[in-house]
C-alpha positions in Angstrom: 95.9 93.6 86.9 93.1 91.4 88.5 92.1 90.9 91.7 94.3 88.0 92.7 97.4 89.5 90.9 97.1 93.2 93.5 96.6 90.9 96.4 99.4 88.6 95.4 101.5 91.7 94.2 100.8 93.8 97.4 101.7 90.2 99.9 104.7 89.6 97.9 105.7 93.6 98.7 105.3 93.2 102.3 107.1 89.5 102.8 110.0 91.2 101.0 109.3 94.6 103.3 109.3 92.4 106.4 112.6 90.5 105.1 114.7 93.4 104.7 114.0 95.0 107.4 113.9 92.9 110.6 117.3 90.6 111.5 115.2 87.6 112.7 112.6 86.8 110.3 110.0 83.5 110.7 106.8 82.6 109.5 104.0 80.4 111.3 102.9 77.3 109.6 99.7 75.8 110.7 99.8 73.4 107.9 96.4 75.0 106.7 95.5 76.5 103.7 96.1 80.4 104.7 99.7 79.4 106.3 100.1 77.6 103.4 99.3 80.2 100.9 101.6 82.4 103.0 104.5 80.3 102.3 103.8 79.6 98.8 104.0 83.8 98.3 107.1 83.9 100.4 108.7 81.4 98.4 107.4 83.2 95.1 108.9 86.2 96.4 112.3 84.4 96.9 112.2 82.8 92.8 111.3 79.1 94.9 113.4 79.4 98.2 112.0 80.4 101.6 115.1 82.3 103.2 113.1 82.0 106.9 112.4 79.5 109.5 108.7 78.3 109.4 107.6 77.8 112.8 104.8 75.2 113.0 102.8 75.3 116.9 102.5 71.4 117.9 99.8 71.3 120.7 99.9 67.4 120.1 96.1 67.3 119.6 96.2 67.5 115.8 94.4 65.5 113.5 97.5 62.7 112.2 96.3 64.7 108.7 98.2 67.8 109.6 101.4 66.2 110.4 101.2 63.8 107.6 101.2 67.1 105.6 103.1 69.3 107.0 105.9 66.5 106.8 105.4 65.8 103.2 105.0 69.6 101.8 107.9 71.1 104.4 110.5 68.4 102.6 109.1 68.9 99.1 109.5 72.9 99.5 112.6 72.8 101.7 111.0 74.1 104.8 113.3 74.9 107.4 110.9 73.7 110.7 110.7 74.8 113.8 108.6 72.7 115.9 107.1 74.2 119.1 105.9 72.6 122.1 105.2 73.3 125.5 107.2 70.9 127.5 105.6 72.6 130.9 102.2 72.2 129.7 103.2 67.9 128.9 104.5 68.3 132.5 101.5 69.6 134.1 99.4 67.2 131.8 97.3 70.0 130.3 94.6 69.3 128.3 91.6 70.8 125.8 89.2 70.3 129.1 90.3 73.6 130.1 90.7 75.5 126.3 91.8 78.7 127.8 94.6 77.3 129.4 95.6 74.7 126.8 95.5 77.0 124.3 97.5 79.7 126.6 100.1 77.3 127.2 100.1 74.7 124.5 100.2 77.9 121.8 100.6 81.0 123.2 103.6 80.3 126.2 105.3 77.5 123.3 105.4 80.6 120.2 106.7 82.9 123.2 109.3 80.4 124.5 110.4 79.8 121.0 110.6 82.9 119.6 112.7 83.6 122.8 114.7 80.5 122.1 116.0 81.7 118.7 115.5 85.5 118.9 113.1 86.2 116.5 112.2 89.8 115.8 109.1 89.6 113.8 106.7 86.5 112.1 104.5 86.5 109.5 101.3 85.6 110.1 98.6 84.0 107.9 95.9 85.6 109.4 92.9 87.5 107.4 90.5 90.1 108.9 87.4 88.3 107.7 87.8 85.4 109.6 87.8 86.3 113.0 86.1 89.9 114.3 88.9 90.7 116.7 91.7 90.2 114.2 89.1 92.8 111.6 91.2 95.5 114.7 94.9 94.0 113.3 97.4 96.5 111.3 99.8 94.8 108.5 102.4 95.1 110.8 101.1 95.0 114.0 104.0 95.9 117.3 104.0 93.9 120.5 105.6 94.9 123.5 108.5 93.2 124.9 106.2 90.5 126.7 104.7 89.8 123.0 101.2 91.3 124.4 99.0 93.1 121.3 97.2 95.8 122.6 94.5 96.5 120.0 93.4 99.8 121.4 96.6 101.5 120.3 97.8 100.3 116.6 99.7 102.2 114.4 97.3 104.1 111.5 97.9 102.2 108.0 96.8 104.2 104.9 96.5 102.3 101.8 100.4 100.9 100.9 101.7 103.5 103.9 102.9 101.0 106.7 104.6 101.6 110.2 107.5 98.9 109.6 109.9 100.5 111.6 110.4 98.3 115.2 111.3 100.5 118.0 113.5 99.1 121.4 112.1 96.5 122.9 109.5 95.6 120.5 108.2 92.6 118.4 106.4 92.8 114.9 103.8 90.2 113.5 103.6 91.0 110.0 100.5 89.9 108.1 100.4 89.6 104.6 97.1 88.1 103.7 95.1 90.6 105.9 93.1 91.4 103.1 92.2 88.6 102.0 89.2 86.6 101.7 88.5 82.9 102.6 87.3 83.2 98.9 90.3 84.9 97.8 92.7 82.2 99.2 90.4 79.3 97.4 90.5 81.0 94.2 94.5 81.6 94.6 94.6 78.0 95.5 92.8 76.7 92.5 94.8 79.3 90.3 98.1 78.3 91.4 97.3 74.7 91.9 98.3 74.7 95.3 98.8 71.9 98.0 95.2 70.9 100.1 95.1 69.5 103.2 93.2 66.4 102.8 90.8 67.5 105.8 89.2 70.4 103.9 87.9 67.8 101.5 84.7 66.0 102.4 84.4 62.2 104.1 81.2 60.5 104.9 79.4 63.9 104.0 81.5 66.5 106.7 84.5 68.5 106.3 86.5 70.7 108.3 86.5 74.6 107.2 88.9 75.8 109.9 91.4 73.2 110.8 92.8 73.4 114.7 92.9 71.0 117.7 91.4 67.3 117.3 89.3 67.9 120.4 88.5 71.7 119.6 87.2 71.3 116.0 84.1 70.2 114.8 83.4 69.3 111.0 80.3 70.9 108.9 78.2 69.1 106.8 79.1 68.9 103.1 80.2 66.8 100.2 82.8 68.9 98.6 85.2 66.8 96.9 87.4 69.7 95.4 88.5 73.0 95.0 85.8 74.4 92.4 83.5 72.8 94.8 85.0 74.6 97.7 84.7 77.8 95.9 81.2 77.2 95.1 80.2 76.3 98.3 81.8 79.3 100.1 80.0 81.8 97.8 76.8 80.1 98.6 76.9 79.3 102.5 76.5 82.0 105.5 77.8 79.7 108.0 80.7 81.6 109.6 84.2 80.3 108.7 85.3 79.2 111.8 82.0 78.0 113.5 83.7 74.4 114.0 86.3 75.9 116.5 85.3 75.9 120.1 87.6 78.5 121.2 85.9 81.2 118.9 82.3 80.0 120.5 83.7 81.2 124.4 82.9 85.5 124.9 86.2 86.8 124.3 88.9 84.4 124.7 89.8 85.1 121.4 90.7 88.4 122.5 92.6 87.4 125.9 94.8 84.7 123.9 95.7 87.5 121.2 96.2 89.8 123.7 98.4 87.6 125.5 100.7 86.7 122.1 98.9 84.1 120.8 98.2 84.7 116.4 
């Protein structure tokens, strides 16, 4: 077994883990290429069905790209969406100016309210712990407590395959079956499987975005990658952090405080 087929193998055993044990199951959907590669293995693990919800996080300062694609490949694999929105934040008319708050209500209080909304025990989770030093702290499946705060001081241990999937009173699980991935892993899975691409990882007019979020909030990097082997290449060559284009991950800790408070 090679590299790819483990980490596909050991995803595929937690989606179906997650899937028989909690009532509610969803996944997010960012429409990006780790959310994506999430719900290609969950529908892999289902023989081409995706028996959950996919909840996709609509701050309504995406780039047009992201819905244009998350339209197209959620009819084409029979994605049941979920759009959430914060209709307080459209209300108070908050906006990227202030990116703690934006983010706290635009994507933190509009997962909460909707995982509220339709009872939702436990989400899967794109994310990987090389992308982002506070979620290198996360467990596979990682409890939060009844007000969907992570407290990262007090995680279950995990020990190779050994996972704490059981959810006690009160609780909510993310679930996170790419956690061991790479950003060069997910490329490589990409190209292997000949998987969908957002059009904005691709380069235009010599920049590219690495790290897709918020219009306003995400800067491109300079490069003329045109494809996936390029991507690949590039990736093993640069030491330009992954996520260097997204403002929130440039502020001291705020990364922290929005996980803390439920955000992914």
């Amino acid at each position: 077994m090679d590299h790819l087929d483990r980490l596909e193998s050991e995803s595929i055993y937690i989606i179906r883990e997650a899937y028989s044990k909690y009532d509610k199951l969803a996944m997010l959907w960012s429409a990006g290429k780790d959310s994506t590669t999430l719900s290609y293995l969950v529908r892999k693990a289902f023989l081409g069905k995706v028996p959950i919800p996919a909840i996709y996080i609509d701050t309504q300062f995406h780039f047009q790209e992201m819905y244009d694609f998350r339209d197209k490949l959620a009819e084409e694999w029979g994605l049941n969406l979920i759009i959430a929105k914060s209709e307080e934040a459209d209300e108070k008319e908050i906006t990227p100016e202030d990116k703690l708050k934006c983010c706290g209500m635009r994507k933190t209080q509009a997962l909460k309210d909707t995982i509220a909304e339709h009872g939702f025990d436990a989400l899967l989770v794109g994310i990987r712990r090389d992308e982002h030093g506070i979620r290198a702290k996360e467990r596979t499946f990682s409890p939060r407590d009844q007000d969907f705060r992570w407290d990262y001081t007090n995680q279950p241990p995990e020990l190779w395959d050994q996972y704490k999937s059981q959810r006690e009173a009160g609780q909510h699980l993310r679930v996170h079956p790419l956690l061991s991935w790479t950003e060069l892993d997910v490329w490589r899975y990409i190209k292997r499987e000949n998987l969908p691409v957002n059009p904005l990882y691709f380069a235009k007019e010599g920049k590219r975005f690495r790290s897709l979020g918020c219009k306003p909030c995400t800067d491109p990097v300079e490069s003329n990658v045109k494809n996936v082997d390029g991507m690949i290449k590039e990736i093993q060559e640069t030491e330009i952090a992954e996520r260097s284009g997204r403002s929130q991950d440039k502020e001291k800790e705020a990364m922290q405080k929005l996980r803390a408070l439920g955000y992914m």
